[in-house]
Wavefront OBJ file of the C-alpha trace (Angstrom):
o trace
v -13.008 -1.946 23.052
v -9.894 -3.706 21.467
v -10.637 -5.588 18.405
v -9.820 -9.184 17.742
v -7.064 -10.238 15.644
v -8.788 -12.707 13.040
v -5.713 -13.433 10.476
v -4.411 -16.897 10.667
v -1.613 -16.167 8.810
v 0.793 -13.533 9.076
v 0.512 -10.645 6.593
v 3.993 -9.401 4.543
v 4.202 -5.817 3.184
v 4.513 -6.118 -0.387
v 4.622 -3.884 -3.811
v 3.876 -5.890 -6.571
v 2.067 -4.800 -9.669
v -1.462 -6.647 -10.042
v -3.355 -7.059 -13.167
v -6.816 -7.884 -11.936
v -10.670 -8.535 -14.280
v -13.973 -9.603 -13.531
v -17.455 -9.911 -14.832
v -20.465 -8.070 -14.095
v -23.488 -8.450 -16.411
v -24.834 -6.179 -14.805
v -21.924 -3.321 -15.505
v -20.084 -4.765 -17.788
v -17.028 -6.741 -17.607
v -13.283 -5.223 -16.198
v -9.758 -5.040 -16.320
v -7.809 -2.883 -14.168
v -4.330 -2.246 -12.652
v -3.221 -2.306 -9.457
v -0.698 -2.891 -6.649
v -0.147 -5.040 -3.492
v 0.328 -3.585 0.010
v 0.487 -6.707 1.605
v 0.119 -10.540 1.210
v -0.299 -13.688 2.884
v -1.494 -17.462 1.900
v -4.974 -16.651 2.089
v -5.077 -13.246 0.263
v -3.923 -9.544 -0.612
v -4.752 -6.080 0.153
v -4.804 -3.982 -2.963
v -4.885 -0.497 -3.431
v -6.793 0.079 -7.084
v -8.301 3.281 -8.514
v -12.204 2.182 -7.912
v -13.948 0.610 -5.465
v -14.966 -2.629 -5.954
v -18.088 -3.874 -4.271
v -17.698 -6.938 -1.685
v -18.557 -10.343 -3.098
v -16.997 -9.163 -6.428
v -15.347 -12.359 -8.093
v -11.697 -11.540 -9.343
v -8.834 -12.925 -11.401
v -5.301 -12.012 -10.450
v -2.342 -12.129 -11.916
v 0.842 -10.462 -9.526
v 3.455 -9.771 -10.973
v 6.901 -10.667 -8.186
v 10.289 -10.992 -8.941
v 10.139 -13.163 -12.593
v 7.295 -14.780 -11.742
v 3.783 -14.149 -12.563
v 1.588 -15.504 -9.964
v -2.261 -16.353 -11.051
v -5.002 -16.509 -8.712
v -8.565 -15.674 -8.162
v -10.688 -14.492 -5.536
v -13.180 -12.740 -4.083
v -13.035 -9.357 -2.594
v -14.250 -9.399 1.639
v -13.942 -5.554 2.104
v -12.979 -2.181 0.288
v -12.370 0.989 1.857
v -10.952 4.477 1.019
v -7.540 5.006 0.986
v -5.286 8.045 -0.389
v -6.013 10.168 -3.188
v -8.940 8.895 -4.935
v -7.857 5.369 -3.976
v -9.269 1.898 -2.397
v -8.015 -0.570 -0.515
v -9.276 -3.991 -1.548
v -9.135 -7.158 0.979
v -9.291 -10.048 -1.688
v -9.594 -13.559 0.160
v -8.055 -16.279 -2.418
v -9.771 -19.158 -3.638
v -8.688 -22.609 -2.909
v -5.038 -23.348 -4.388
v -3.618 -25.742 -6.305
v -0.738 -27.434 -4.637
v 1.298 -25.773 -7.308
v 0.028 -22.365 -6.574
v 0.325 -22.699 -2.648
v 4.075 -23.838 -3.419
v 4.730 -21.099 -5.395
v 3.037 -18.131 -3.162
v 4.898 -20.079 0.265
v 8.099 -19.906 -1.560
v 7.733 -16.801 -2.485
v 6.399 -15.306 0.974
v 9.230 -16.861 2.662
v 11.932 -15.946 0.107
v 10.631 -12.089 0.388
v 10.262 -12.281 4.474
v 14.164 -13.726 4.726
v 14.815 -10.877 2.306
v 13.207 -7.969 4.741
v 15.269 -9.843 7.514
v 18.510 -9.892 5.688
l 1 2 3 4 5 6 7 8 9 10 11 12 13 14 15 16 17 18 19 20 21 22 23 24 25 26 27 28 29 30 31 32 33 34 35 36 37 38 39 40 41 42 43 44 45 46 47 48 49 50 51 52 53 54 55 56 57 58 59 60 61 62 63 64 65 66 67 68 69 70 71 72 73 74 75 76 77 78 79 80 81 82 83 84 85 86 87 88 89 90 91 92 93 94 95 96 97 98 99 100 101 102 103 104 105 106 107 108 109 110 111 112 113 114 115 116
């Protein structure tokens, strides 16, 4: 059975450093590091050092280029990865027209950078 494409936007490969935290009253409140594998207008995959259940509320701050990009989110799937590692859908929350600006320039900038 072939599986369904469901991104509506396209996904770029990316390796940015991500500070991430959260709260959970029930274990506590976080604040990790991690790091992009890929991005796109709607959200990022992260690989982090603990799985994070789904329905976990984030805030992100990626770091790319000079810019420090803020966001939050919430995380639609985690799965093992390599080493002791996760790989963490997050699906963004609705932007500001500043923020969309700033990820869409940036997404474009890196994907004409890849072509170049």
């Amino acid at each position: 059975m072939e599986l369904k494409e469901r991104r509506r936007d396209p996904r770029y490969n990316t390796l940015n450093f991500v500070y991430f935290s959260f709260q959970d009253p029930a274990n506590g409140d976080g604040e990790y590091m991690g790091k992009t594998l890929d991005a796109s207008l709607r959200g990022l995959l992260l690989e982090v050092h603990l799985p994070l259940p789904i329905g976990q509320r984030l805030n992100l701050s990626v770091g790319a280029c000079e810019d420090i990009f803020e966001f939050s989110g919430e995380v639609v799937h985690c799965m093992d990865h390599d080493d002791s590692m996760f790989c963490t859908g997050i699906e963004f929350d609705p932007m500001t027209v500043e923020q969309k600006e700033k990820l869409e320039h940036y997404l474009t900038a890196f994907a004409q950078e890849k072509e170049g």
